[in-house]
Structure formats: C-alpha cells, structure tokens
N, C-alpha and C positions, 0 to 999 in steps of 0.2 A: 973657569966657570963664570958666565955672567950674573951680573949684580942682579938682585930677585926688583921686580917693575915695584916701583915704590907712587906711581900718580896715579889718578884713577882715570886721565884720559888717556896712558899709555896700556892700563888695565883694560878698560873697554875696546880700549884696540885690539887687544889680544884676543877677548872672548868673542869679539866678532869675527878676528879670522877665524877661529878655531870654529866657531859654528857656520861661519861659509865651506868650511873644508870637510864636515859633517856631512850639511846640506850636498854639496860636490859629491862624495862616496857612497852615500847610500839614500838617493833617489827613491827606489825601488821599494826599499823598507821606510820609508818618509811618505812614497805615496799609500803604501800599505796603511800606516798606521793612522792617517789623517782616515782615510775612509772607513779605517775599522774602529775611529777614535782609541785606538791605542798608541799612538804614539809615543810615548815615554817608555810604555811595557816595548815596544817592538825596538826600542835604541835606546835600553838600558845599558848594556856594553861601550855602548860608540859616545855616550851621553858620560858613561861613566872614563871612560880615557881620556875622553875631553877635557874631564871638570878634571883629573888627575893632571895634567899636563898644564893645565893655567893655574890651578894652586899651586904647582913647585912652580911657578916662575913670578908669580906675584908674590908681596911682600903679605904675612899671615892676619897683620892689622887690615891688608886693606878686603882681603878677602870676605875676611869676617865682617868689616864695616858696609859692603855693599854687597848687590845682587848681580852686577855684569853680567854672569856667566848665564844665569836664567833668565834677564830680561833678552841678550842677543839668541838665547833657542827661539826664543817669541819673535821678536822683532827680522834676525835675520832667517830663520827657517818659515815658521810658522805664518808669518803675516805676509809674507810672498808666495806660498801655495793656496792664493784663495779661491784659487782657479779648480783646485779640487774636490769633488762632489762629497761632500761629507756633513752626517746629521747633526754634525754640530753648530755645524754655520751655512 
C-alpha cells in the first residue's frame, strides 16, 4: 500500500486529477447542473467518491488543514464551463 500524500502540492495534484476525471465522465450531468444551477445536487455521488478517494490517499492533517479538493471542483470544473448559458453567471 502506498504511503498516504503527506505535501500539499502533491495534494493539490491529486484533487485536480480527481476533478478533471469528474469533469472527463460526466459532462452531460455538469452541463445539466450548471444551467439548472444545481450542480453539486446533480454530482452528489460522483462528488462524493471523489472527496472519498483523495481523503484515503492524503494524509488526515492535511485534509483537514486545507480545502484542495473544493477549490479544484471550482477551478478545474466550474471556472472552465463558462461557456455555459446559466443564470448564475
């Protein structure tokens, strides 16, 4: 078993794969929930295996000491669909 990511720029690397590989599989539900501003309600599941998958591999200090995992849904999902017609933005 590999050693759990103990830096936070091996952390932030993780959460942004992890939310480009989101982004990658579920378009369809990502364009859905931007235009119905639900998004977090429409990839509650996919949001939720995600954040499960990078807390067992990060260490629990650094988890808790930063945010990665929510600022990469923003930054790598969210801030590159802006091309999506939606009354939020």
């Amino acid at each position: 078993m590999a050693a759990l990511i103990d830096t936070p720029e091996a952390a932030n690397r993780l959460a942004r794969a992890i939310a480009s590989d989101l982004s990658l599989y579920n378009e369809a539900k990502i364009k859905e929930g931007i235009e119905n501003d639900t998004f977090f309600a429409a990839l509650t599941d996919e949001i939720a295996e995600g954040r499960a998958h990078y807390e067992s591999r990060v260490s629990p200090v650094l988890v808790q000491g930063s945010n990665f995992f929510d600022r990469a849904l923003v930054d790598v999902i969210l801030a590159r669909k802006g091309h999506i017609k939606s009354k939020i933005w």
